[in-house]
Structure formats: structure tokens, C-alpha cells
C-alpha positions in Angstrom: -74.4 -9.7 -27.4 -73.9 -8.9 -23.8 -75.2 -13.0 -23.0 -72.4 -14.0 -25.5 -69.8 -12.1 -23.9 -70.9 -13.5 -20.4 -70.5 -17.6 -21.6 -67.7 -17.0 -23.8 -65.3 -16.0 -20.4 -67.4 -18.8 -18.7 -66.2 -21.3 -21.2 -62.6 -19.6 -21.0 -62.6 -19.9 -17.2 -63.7 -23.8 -17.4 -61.1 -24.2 -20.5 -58.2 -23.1 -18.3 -59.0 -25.4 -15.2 -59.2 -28.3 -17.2 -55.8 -27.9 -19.0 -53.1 -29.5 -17.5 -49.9 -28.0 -15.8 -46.7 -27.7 -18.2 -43.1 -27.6 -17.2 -41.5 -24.0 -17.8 -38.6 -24.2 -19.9 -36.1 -22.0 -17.9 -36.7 -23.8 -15.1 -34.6 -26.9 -17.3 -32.1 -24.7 -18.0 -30.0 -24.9 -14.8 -29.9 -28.9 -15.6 -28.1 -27.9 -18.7 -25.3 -26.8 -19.9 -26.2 -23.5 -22.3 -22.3 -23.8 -23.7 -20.1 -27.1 -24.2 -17.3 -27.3 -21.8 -14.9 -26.7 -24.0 -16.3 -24.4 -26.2 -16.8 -22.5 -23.1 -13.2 -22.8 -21.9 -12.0 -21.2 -25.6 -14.5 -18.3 -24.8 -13.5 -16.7 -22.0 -13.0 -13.2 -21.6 -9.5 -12.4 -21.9 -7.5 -10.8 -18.7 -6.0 -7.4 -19.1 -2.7 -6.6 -17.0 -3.6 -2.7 -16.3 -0.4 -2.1 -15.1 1.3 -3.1 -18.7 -0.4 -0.4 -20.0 -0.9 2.0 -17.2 3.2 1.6 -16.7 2.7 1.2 -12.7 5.4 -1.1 -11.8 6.5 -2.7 -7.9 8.2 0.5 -5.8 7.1 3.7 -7.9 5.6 6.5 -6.0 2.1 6.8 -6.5 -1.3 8.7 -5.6 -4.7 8.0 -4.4 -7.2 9.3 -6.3 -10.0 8.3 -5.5 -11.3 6.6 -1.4 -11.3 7.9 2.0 -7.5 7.9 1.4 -7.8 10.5 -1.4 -4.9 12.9 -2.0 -2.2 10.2 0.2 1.0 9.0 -1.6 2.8 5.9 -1.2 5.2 3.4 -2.6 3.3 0.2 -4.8 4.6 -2.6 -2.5 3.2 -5.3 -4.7 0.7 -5.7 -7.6 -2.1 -8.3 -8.5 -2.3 -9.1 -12.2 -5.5 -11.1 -12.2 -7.8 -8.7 -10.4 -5.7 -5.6 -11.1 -5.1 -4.7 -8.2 -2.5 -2.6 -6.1 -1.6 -2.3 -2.2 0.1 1.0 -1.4 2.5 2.0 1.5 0.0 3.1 4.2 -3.0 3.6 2.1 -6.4 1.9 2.5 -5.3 0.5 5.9 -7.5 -2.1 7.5 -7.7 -4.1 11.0 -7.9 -7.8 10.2 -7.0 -10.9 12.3 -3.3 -12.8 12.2 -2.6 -16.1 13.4 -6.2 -17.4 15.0 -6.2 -20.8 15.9 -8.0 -22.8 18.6 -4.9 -23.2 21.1 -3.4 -19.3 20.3 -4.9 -16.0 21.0 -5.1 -14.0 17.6 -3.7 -10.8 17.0 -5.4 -8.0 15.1 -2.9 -5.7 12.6 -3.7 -3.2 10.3 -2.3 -3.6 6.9 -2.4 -2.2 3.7 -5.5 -3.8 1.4 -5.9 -3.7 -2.3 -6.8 -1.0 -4.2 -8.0 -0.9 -8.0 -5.2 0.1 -10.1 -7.3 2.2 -12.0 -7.8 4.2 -8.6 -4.1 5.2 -8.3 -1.9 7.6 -10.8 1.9 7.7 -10.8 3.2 11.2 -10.0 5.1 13.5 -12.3 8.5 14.0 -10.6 9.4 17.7 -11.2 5.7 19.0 -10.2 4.4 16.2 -7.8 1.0 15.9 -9.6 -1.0 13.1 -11.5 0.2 12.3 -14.4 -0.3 9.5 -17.6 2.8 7.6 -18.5 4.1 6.4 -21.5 7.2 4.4 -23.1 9.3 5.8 -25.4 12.3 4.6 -27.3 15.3 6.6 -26.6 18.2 7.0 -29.6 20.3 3.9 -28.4 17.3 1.8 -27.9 16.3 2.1 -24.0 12.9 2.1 -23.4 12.2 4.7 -21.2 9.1 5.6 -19.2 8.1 9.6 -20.1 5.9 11.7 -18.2 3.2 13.6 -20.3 3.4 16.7 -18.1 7.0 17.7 -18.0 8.0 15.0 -21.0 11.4 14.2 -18.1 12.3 10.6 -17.9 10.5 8.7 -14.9 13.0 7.6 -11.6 13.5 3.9 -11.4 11.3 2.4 -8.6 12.7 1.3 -5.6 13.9 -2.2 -5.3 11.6 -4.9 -4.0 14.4 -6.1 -1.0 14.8 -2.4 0.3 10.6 -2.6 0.3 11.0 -5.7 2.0 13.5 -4.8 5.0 11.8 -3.8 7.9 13.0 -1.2 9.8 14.7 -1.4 13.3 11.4 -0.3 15.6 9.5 -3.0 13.7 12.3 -5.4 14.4 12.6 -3.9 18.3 8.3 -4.8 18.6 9.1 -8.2 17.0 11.7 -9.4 19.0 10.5 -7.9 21.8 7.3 -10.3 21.7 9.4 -13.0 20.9 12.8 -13.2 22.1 14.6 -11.9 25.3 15.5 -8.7 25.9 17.2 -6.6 23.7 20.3 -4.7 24.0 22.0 -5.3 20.7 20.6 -2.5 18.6 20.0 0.5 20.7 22.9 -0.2 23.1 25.0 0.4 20.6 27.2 3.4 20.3 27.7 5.3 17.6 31.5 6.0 17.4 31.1 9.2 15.4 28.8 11.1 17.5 30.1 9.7 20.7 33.4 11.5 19.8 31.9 13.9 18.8 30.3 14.7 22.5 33.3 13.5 24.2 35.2 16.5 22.5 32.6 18.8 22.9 32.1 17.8 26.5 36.3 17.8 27.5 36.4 21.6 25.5 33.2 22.4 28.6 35.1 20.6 31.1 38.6 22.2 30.1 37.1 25.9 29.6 35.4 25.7 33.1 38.4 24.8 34.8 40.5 27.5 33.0 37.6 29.9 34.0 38.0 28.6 37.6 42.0 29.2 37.9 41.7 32.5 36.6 39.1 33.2 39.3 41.9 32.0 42.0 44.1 33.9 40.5 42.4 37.2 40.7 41.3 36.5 44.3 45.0 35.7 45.5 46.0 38.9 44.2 43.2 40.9 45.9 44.5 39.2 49.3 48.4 40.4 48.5 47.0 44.4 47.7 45.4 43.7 50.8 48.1 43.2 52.8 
């Protein structure tokens, strides 16, 4: 039995060197198509906009949940449909190069990148916390976004321009780097306070010198007991 054994894996072994290589199927599947072009095109996956249903809209006040920058709040300054994505008002910061070329030096900023939407929560505006949003119809027919925690009306978020004007230290650094010197905003006076001191400082001015008279005075009179 033992001999049979023995020649029958001898007769395997010689059986195996003598057949030939084959191709490997999956290897010929790169080369083809598995789907029809435009069957695949009707088969997509179909996007989801998050923030339809999530009810995160551009300039609502929102918090980090999730990160490094856990527990920080911010205003959405834009939002990414395709990838669902957000970018917070000094969240999720990030150095990254500006304006490289070959014949310019490059300038590294830190801006605000993307974070998941999913990652953020708007907040409840009487108690400052997380909370889920919903629409509801109100009895003339606004649709109105309702907190779940308080059940109050959500504020309106703030309007893309006002996100989008900078503010006058970010214009003093801009022109600063590009344009001459600047005396137009911050040499300005402002007429109401400037009154304001010029009042308080004649009142100083005009009590000091009432204080100083009355000082004469008393001195003059010491001189006539005097004499």
C-alpha cells in the first residue's frame, strides 16, 4: 500500500510539471469593463446634501463636536454640497501656502479647512448647547426652523456680505503690504468722543484755574491782616 502511495504522488509531481501554464482570469479583468458605460453612469450612488436635512445653513452659529477643536463655536462661512463638508470661523485652522510661483516668494496663512458636517451641531439659542433641528410649518405658512430642546424658533443666520467684509485690522495688514502708508482710517477722529474729551478736559482746565484764583485770593488777604 505504502509502494502505491509513494508512485501515485510521483506520478502527481511529473503530472503537474508537464501541464502547461494558464492565464488567471482576474488578471483580464482590468482589460474589461465589469459594467457598460452607460449602465454604469445610471448606477451611481446618489449624493446626499447633509445640510438639507441637518438644517445647517451659510452664517448659523455652530459647534465642534468632535477634533482637536472640540467644544469651539463658530459661524459656517460656507458649505460644500458634494463632499458635505463645512468650514467654520476659526475652527480646524491650518498653515498652507498662498501665491507660490517661480518669480514671487510664497506666503504661508492659516485658514479655516473643512470639516465633515456631520462633525458640527447647531446650538440651541436659549441654553447654548447641541441641539437637532427641525422645520415646522407655522399657522400662516412660514416654514420655520425649531429647536428640539427649548421647541423656540431658530435666529436667522448672518448674511453672507457681513461674513464677507473684512474688518479694518485685516484691511490695515493688507494695505499695509501693498499700498503706501496709511493714515485714512486710524487718523481719523471720532467727533463724538473727541467732544466728549474736549469738554471733559476744558471743565479740568476751568476747575484748576478757579482752584488757583481762590488760592491768590486767600494769600492776598493773609498779606492785608498782616499789615
Amino acid at each position: 500500500m505504502s509502494r502505491y502511495v509513494k508512485y501515485f504522488v510521483q506520478a502527481k509531481k511529473l503530472d503537474k510539471r508537464k501541464r502547461k501554464y494558464y492565464k488567471l482570469d482576474f488578471l483580464e479583468l482590468n482589460k474589461e469593463l465589469s459594467i457598460p458605460h452607460p449602465l454604469r453612469e445610471q448606477n451611481q450612488p446618489k449624493r446626499l446634501d447633509l445640510s438639507k436635512y441637518l438644517n445647517i445653513e451659510v452664517g448659523d452659529l455652530v459647534k465642534v463636536l468632535y477634533g482637536p477643536d472640540k467644544d469651539k463655536e463658530g459661524l459656517v462661512l460656507s458649505i460644500n454640497t458634494k463632499r458635505n463638508t463645512v468650514t467654520v470661523d476659526g475652527c480646524n485652522m491650518k498653515k498652507s501656502a498662498w501665491n507660490v510661483t517661480d518669480n514671487k516668494k510664497g506666503s504661508i496663512i492659516t485658514q479655516e479647512m473643512p470639516i465633515h458636517i456631520t462633525n458640527v451641531s447647531l446650538l440651541d439659542p436659549i441654553s447654548k448647547k447641541p441641539t437637532v433641528v427641525k422645520r415646522r410649518y407655522m399657522m400662516n405658512g412660514e416654514c420655520v426652523r425649531i429647536s428640539k430642546i427649548s421647541g423656540c424658533a431658530m435666529p436667522e443666520p448672518v448674511h453672507k456680505n457681513i461674513l464677507k467684509e473684512q474688518n479694518n485690522y485685516e484691511r490695515f495688514i493688507h494695505q499695509k503690504k501693498t499700498g503706501p502708508p496709511i493714515k485714512d482710517i486710524y487718523a481719523e477722529k471720532d467727533y463724538k468722543n473727541f467732544n466728549l474729551l474736549k469738554k471733559i478736559a476744558y471743565e479740568i482746565k476751568k476747575k484748576r484755574f478757579y482752584d488757583m484764583k481762590n488760592f491768590f485770593k486767600k494769600d492776598d488777604q493773609v498779606e492785608n491782616d498782616t499789615h
